[in-house]
Backbone as JSON, one array per atom type, in Angstrom:
{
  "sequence": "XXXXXXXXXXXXXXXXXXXXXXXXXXXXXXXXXXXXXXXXXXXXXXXXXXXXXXXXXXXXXXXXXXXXXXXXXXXXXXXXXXXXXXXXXXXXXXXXXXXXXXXXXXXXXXXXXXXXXXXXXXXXXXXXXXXXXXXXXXXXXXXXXXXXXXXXXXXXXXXXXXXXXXXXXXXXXXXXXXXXXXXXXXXXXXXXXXXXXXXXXXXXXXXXXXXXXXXXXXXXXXXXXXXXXXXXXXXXXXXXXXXXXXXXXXXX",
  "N": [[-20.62, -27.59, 2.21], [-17.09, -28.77, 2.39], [-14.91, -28.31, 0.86], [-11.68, -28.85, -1.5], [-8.69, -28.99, -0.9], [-7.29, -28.17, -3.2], [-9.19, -27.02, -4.82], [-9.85, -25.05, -3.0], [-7.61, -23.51, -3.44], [-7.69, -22.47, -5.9], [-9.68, -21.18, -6.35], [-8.8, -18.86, -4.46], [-6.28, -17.87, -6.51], [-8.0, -17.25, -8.15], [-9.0, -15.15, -7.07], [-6.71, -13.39, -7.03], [-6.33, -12.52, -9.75], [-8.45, -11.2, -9.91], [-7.43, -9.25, -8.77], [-4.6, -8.42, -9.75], [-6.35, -7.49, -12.27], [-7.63, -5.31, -11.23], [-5.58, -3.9, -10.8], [-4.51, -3.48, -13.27], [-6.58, -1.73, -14.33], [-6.41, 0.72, -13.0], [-4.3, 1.51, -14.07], [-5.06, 2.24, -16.8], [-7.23, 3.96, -16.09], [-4.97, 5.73, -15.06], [-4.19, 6.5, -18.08], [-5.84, 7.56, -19.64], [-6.75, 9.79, -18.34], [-4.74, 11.25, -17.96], [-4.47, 11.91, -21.01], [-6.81, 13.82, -21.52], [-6.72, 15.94, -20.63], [-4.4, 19.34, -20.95], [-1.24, 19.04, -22.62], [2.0, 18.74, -21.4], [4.14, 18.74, -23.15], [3.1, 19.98, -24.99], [3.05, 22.95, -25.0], [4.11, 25.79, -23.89], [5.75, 26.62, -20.62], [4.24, 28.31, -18.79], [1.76, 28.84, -19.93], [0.5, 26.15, -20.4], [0.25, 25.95, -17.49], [-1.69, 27.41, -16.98], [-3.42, 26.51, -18.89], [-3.93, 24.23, -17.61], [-5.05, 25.02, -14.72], [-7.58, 25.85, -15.68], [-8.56, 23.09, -16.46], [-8.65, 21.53, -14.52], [-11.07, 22.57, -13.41], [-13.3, 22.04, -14.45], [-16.13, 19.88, -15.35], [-15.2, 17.74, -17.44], [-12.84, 16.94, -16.55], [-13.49, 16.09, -13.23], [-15.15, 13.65, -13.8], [-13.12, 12.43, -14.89], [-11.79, 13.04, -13.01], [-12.78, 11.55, -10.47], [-13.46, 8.7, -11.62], [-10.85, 7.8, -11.72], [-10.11, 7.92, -9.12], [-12.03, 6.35, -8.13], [-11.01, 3.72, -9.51], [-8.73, 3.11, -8.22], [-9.44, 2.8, -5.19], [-11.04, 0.62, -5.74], [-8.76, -1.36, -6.31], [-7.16, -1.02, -4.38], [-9.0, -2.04, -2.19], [-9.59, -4.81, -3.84], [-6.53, -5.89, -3.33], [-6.18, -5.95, -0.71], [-8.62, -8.25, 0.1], [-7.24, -9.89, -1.09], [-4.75, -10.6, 0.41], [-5.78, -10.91, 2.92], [-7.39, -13.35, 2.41], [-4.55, -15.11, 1.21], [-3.42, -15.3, 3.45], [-4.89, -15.97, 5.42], [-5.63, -19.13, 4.03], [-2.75, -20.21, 4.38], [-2.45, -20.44, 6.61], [-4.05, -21.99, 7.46], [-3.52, -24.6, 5.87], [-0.89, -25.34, 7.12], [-1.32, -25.68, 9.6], [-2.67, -27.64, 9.13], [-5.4, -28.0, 9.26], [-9.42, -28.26, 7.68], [-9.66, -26.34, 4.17], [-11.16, -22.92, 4.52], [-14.81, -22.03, 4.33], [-15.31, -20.07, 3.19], [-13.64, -17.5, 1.34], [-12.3, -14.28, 2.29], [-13.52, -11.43, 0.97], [-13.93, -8.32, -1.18], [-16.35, -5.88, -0.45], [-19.05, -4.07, -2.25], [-21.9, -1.84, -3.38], [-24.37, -3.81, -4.84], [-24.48, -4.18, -8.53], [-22.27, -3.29, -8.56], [-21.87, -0.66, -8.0], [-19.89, 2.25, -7.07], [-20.1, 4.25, -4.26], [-19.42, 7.44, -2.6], [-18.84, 7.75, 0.35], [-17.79, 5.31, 0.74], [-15.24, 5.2, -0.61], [-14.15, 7.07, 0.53], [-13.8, 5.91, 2.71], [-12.49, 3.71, 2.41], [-9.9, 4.37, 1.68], [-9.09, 6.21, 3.72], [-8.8, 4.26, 5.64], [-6.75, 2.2, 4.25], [-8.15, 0.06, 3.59], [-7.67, -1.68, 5.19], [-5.23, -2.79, 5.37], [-2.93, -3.14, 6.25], [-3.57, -4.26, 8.64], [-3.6, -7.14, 8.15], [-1.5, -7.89, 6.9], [0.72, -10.55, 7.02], [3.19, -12.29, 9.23], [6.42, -14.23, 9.04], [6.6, -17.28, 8.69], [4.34, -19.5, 8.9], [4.68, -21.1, 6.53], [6.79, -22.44, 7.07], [5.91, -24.69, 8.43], [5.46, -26.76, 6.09], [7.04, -27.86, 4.46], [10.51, -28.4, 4.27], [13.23, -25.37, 5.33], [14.94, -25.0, 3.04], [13.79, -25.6, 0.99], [12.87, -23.99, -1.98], [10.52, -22.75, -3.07], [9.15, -22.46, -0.51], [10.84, -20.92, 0.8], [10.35, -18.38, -0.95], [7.58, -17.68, -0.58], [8.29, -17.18, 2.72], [10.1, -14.94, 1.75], [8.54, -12.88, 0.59], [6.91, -12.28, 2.44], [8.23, -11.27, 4.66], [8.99, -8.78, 2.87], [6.61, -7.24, 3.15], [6.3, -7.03, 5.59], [7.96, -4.9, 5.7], [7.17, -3.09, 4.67], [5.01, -2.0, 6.62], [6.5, -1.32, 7.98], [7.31, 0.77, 6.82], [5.37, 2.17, 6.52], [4.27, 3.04, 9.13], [6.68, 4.19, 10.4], [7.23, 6.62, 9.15], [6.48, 9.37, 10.47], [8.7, 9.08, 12.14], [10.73, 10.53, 11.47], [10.96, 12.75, 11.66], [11.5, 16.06, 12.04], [11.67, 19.48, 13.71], [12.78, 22.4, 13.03], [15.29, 25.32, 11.84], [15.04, 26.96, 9.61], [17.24, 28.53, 6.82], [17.01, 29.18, 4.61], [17.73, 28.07, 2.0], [16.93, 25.02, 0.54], [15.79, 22.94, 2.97], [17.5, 23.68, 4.62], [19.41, 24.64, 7.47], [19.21, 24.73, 11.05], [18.58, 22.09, 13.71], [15.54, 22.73, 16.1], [17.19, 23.01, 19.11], [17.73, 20.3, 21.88], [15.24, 19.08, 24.54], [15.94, 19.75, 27.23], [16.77, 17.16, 29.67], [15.08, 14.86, 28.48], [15.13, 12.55, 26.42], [17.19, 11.96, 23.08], [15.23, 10.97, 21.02], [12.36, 11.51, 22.7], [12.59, 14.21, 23.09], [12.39, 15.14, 20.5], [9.91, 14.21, 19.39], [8.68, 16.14, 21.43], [9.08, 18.22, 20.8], [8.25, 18.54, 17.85], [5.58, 18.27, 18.82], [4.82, 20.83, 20.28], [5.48, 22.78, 18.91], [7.66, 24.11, 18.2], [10.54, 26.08, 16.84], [10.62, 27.37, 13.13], [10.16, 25.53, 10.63], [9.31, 22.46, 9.73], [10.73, 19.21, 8.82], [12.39, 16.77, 7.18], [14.73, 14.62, 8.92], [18.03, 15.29, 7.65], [20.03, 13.41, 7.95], [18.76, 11.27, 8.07], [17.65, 10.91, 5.19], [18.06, 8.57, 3.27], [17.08, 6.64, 4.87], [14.71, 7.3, 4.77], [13.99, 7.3, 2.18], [13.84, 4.8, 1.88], [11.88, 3.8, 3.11], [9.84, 5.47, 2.35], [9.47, 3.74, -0.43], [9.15, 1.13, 0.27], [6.66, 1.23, 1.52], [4.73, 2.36, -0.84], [5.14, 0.1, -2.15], [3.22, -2.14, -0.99], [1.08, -2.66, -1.79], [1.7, -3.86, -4.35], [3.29, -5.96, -3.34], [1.52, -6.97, -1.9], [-0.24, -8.79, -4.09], [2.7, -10.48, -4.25], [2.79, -11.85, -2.79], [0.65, -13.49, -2.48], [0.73, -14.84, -4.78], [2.94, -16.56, -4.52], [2.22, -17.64, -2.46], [-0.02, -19.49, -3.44], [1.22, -20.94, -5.52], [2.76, -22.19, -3.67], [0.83, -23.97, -2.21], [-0.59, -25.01, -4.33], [1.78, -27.0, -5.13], [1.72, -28.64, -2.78], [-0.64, -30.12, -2.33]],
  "CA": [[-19.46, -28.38, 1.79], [-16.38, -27.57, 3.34], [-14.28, -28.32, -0.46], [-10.7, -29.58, -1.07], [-7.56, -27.81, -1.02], [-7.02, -27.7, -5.02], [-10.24, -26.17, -5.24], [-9.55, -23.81, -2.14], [-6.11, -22.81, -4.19], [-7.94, -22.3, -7.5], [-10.46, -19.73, -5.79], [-7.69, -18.18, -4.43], [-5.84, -17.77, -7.78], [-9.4, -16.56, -8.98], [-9.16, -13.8, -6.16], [-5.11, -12.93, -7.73], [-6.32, -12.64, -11.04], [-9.85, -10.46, -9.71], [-6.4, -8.24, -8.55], [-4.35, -8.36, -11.26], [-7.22, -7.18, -13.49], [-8.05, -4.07, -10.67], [-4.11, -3.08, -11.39], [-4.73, -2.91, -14.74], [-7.8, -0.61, -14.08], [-5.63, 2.11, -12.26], [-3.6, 2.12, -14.91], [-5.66, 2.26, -17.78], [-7.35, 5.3, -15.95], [-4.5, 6.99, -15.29], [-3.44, 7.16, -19.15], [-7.09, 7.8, -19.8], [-7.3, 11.35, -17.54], [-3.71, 11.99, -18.73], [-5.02, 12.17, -22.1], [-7.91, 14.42, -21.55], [-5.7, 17.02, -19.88], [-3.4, 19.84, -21.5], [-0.38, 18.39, -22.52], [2.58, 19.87, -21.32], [5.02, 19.0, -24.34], [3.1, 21.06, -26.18], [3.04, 23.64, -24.31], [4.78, 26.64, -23.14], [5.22, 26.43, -19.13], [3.16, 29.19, -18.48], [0.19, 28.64, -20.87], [0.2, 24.9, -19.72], [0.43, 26.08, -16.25], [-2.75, 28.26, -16.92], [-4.92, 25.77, -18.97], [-3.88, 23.07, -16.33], [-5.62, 25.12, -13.65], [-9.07, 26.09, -16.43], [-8.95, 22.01, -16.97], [-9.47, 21.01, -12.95], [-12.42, 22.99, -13.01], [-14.55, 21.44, -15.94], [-16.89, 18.54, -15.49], [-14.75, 16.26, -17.54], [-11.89, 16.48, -14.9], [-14.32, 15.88, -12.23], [-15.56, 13.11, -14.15], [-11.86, 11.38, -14.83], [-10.86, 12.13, -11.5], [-13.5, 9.9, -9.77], [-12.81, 7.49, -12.48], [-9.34, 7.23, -11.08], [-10.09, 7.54, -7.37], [-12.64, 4.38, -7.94], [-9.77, 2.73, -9.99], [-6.98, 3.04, -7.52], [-10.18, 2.43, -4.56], [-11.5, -0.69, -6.02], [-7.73, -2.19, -6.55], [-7.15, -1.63, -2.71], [-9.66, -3.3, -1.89], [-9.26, -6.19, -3.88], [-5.35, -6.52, -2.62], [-6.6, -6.08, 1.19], [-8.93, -8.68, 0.44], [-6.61, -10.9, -1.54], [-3.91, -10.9, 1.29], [-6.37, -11.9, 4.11], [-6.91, -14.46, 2.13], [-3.68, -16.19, 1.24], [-2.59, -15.27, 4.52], [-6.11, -17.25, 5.8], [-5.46, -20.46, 3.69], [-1.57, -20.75, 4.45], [-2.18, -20.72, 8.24], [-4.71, -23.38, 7.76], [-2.94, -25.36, 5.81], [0.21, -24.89, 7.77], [-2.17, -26.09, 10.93], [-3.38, -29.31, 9.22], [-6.98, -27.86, 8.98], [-9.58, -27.79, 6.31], [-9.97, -24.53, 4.11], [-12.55, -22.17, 4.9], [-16.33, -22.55, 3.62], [-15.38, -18.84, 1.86], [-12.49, -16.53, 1.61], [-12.67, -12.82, 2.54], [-14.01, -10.2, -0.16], [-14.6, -6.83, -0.92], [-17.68, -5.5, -0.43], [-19.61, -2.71, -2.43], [-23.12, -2.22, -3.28], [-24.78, -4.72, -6.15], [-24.03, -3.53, -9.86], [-20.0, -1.96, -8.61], [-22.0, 1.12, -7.82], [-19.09, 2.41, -5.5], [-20.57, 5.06, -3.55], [-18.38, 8.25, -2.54], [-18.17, 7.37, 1.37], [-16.78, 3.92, 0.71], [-14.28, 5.53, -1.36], [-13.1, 7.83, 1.16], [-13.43, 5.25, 3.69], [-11.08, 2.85, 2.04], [-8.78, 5.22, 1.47], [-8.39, 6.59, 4.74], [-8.23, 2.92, 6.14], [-6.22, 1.76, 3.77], [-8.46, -0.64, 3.3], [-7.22, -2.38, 6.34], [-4.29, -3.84, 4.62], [-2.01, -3.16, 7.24], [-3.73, -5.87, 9.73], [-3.73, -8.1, 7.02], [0.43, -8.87, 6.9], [1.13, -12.05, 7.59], [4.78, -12.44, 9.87], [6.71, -15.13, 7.7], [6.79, -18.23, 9.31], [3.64, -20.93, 8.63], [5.29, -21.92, 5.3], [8.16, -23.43, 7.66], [5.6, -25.91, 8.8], [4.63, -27.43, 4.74], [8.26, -28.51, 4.24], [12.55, -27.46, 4.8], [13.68, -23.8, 5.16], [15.7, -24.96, 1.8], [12.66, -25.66, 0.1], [12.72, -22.74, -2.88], [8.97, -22.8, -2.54], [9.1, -21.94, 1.46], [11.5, -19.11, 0.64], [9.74, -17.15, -1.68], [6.78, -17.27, 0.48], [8.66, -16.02, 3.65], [10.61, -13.01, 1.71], [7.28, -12.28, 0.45], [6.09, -11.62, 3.92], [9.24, -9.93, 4.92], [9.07, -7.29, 2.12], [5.25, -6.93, 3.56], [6.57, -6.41, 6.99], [8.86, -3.74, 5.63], [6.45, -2.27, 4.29], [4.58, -1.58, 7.36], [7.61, -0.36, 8.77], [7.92, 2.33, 6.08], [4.11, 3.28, 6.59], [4.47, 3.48, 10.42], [8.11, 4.94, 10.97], [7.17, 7.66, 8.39], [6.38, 9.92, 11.24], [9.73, 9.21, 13.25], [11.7, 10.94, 10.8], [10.65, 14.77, 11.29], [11.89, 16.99, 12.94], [11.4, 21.08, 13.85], [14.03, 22.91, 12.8], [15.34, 26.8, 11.88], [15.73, 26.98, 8.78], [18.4, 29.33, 6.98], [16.7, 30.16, 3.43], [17.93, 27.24, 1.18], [16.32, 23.77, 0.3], [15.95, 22.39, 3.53], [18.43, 23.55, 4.96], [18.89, 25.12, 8.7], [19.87, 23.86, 12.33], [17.51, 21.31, 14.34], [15.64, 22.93, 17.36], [17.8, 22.51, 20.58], [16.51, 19.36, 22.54], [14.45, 19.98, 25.49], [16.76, 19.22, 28.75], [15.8, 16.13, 30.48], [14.73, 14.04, 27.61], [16.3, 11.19, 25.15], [16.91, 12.57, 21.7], [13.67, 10.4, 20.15], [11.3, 11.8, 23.06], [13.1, 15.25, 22.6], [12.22, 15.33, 18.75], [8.54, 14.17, 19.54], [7.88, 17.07, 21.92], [9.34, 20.03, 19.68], [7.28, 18.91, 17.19], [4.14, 18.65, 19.05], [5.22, 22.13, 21.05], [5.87, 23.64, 17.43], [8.95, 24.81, 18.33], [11.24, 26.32, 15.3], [9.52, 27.64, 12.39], [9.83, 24.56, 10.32], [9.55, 20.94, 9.72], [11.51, 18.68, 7.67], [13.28, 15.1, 7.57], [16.11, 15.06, 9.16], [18.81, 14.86, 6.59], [20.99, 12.46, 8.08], [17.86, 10.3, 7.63], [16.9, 10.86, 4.05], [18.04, 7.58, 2.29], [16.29, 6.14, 5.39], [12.85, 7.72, 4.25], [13.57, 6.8, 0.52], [13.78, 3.51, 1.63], [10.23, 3.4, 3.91], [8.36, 5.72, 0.89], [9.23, 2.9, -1.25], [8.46, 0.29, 1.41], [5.54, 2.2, 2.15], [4.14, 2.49, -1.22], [4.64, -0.96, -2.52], [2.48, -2.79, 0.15], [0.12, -3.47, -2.76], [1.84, -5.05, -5.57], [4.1, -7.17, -2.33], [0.07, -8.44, -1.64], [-0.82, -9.42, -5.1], [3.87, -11.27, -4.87], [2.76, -12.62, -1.43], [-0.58, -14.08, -2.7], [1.32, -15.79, -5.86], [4.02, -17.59, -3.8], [1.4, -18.99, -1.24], [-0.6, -19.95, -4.37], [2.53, -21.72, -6.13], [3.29, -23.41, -2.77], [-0.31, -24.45, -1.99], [-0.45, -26.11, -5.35], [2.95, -27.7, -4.4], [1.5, -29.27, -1.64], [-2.36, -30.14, -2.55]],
  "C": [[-18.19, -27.6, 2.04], [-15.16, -27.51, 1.55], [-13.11, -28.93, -0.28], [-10.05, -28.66, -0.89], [-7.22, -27.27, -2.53], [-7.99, -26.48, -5.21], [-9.98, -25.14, -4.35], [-8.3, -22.38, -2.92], [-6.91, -22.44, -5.44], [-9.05, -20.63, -6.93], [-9.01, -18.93, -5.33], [-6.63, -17.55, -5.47], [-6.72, -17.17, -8.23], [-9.37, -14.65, -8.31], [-7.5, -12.83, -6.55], [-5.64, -12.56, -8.8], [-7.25, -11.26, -10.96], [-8.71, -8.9, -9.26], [-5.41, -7.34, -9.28], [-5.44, -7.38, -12.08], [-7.51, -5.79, -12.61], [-7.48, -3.51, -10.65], [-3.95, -2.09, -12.36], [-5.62, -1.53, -14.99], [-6.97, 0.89, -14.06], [-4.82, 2.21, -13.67], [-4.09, 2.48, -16.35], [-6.47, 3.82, -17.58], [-6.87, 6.3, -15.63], [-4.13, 7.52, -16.71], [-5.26, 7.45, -19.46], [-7.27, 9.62, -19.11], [-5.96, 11.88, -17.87], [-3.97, 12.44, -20.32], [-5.95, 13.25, -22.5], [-7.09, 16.17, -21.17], [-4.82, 17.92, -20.46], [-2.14, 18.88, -21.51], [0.97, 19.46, -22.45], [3.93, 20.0, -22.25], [4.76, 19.71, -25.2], [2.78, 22.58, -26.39], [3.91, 24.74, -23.74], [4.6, 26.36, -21.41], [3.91, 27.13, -18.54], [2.03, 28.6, -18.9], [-0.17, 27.14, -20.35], [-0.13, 24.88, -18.6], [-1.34, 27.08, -15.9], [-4.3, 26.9, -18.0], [-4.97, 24.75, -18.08], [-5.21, 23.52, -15.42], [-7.1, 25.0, -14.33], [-9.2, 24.45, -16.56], [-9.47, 21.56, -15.28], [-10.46, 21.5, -12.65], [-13.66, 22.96, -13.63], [-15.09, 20.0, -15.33], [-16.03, 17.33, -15.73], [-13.24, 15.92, -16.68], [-12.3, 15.98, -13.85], [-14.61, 14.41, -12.61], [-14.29, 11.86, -14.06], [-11.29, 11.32, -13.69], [-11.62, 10.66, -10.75], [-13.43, 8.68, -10.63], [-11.63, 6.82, -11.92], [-9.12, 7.01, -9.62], [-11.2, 6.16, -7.57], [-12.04, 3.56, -8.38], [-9.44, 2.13, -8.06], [-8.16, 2.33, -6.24], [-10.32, 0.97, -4.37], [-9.83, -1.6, -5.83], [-7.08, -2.27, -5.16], [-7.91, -2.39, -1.94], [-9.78, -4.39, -1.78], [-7.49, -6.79, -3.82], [-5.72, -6.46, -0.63], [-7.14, -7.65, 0.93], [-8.22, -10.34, 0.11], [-5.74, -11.09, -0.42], [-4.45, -11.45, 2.61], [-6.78, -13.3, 3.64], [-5.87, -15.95, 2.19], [-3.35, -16.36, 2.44], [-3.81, -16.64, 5.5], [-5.55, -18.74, 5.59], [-4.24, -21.21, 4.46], [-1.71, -21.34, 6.22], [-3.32, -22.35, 8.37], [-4.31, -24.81, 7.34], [-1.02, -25.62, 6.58], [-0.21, -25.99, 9.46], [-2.88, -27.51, 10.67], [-4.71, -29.29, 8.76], [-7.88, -27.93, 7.27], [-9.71, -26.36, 5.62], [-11.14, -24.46, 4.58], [-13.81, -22.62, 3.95], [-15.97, -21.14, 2.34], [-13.91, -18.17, 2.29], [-12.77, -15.16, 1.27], [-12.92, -11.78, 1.65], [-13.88, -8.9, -0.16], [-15.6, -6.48, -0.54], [-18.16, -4.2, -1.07], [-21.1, -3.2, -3.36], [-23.73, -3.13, -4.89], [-24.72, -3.58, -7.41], [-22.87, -2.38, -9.91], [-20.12, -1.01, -8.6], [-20.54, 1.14, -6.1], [-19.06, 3.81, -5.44], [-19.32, 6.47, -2.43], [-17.78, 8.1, -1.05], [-17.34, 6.14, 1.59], [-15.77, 4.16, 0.7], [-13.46, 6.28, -0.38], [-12.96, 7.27, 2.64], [-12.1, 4.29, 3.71], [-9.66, 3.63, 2.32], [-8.29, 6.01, 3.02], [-7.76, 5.47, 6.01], [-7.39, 2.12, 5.53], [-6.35, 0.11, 3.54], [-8.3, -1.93, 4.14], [-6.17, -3.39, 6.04], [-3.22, -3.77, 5.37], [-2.16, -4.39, 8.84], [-3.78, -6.95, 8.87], [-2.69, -8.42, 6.58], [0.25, -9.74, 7.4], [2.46, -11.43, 7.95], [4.83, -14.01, 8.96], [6.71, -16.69, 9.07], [5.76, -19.83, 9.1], [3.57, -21.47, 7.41], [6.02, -22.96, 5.55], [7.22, -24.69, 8.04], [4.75, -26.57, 7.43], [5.56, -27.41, 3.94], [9.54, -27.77, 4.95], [12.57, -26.39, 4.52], [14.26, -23.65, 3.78], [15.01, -24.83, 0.92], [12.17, -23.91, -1.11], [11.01, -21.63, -2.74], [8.37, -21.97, -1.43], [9.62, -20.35, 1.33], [11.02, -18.23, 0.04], [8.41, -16.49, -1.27], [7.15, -16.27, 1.93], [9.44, -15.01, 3.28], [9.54, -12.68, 1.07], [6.74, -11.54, 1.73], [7.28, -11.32, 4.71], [9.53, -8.76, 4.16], [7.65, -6.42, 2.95], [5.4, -6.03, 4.71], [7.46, -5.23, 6.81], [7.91, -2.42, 5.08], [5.3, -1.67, 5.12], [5.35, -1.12, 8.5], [7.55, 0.77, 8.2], [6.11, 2.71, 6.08], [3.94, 3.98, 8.22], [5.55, 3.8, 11.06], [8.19, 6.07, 9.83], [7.34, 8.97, 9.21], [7.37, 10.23, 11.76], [10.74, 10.39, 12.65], [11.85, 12.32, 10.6], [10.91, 15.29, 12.27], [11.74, 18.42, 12.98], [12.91, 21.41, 13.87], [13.79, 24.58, 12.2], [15.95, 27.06, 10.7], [16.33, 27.98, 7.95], [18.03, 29.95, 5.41], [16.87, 29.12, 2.36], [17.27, 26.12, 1.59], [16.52, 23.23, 1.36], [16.97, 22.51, 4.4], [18.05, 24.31, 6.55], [19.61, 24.19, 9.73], [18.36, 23.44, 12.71], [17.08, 22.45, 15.77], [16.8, 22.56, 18.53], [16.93, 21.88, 21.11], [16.31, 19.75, 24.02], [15.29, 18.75, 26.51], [15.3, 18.16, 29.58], [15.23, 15.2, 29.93], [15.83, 13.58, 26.94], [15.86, 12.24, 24.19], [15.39, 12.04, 20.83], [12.16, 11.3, 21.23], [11.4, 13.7, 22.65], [12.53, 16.11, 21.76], [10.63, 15.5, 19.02], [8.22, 15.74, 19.99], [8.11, 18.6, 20.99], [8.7, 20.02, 18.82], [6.15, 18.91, 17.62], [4.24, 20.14, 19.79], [5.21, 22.88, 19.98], [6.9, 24.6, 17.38], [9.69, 24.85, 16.91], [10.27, 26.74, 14.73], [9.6, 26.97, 11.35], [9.85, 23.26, 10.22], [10.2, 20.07, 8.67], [11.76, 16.82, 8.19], [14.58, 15.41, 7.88], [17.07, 14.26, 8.44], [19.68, 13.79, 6.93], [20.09, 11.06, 7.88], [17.28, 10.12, 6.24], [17.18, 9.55, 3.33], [17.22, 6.44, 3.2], [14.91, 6.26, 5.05], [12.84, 7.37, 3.05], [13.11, 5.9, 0.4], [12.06, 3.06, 2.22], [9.71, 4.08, 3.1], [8.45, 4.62, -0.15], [9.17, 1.62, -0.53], [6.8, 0.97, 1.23], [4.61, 1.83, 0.56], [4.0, 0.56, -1.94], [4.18, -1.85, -1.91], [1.49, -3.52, -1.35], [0.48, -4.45, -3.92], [2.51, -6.33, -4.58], [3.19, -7.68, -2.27], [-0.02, -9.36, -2.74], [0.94, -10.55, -4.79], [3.37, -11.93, -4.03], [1.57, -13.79, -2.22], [-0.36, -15.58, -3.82], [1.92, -16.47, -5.56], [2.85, -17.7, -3.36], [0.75, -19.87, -2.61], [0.39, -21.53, -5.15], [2.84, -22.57, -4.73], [2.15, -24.66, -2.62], [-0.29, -25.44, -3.36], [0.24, -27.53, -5.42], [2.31, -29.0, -3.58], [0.04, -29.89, -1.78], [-1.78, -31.96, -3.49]]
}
């Protein structure tokens, strides 16, 4: 049975909520392993700075960290899988079609055992949430650009897209440089004759020219802006997922 659209939108909402609640997780285990941990208000620097290190090497650190790396794990997951989703439905309804027979999941092994290569698979794929942006546009065909509805859907999926700007122009922003003893400070390599300044930059740092690396300062409110691009990719899935949801309803 292929289902209706209400019902397509209500699973979908089911899969927001299954997100929502994996949010909560992360955060529940970070005050959970903060808790367990020296505290450093009560604390001299030093002495805090010394049971800090005797606490990362006990069992129950070991124990709360993987607690918190399967949090934060599991909750990428279920925003990867929530955004192929909405992004799924909208194009179909956008296209006229019916929904899908299913919409896209997580996967880990029966009884939420999640197994330590998963974990460091996700995490180095990022769960594949970066092919999983939608570009804004198949809202425009399921009413007017004026439509409040429409709009909150496509700056949803223009924060998205910014946010895979600030994970993939992270890189552009470094440069080899000579530096002079203070915070960052120093002159840039000299660029290598015969090159543009961007190919320039590339080769000094792969050459390892200078003796260090940095952001180049005239770029820093540029990098503030792509680390916070960059990191909110996940809660933009769960805003993206809620506008299509709220439109889809709209329209059903």
């Amino acid at each position: 049975m292929w289902g209706s659209w209400p019902t397509a939108t209500e699973r979908l909402a089911h899969q927001l909520g299954q997100a929502q609640a994996a949010d909560r997780r992360v955060t529940e285990a970070k005050k959970a392993s903060a808790r367990q941990g020296p505290n450093s208000a009560d604390l001299e620097p030093a002495e805090y700075r010394r049971q800090q290190r005797a606490y990362v090497q006990t069992p129950e650190y070991q124990a709360a960290d993987r607690e918190l790396l399967a949090a934060v794990v599991l909750s990428k997951a279920h925003d990867a899988a929530l955004l192929r989703s909405a992004r799924k439905l909208l194009a179909r309804r956008a296209d006229g079609r019916r929904p899908p027979r299913r919409l896209p999941q997580l996967r880990i092994l029966p009884g939420g055992h999640v197994p330590q290569w998963w974990m460091n698979t996700l995490n180095t794929t990022y769960a594949g949430i970066w092919r999983a942006i939608p570009t804004p546009g198949p809202e425009l065909r399921l009413g007017s650009p004026d439509d409040p509805l429409i709009q909150e859907v496509a700056a949803q999926a223009r924060l998205l897209q910014a946010s895979r700007v600030g994970y993939r122009g992270r890189a552009g922003l470094y440069e080899a440089y000579h530096p002079d003893g203070t915070v960052e400070g120093g002159e840039p390599v000299d660029p290598v004759r015969g090159l543009g300044p961007e190919m320039s930059r590339h080769a000094n740092l792969l050459l390892g020219r200078g003796t260090g690396i940095r952001i180049s300062p005239a770029r820093t409110e540029e990098a503030r802006q792509m680390h916070t691009d960059y990191f909110a990719v996940w809660d933009r899935s769960r805003a993206y997922a809620a506008a299509v949801i709220t439109l889809l309803h709209a329209r059903s």
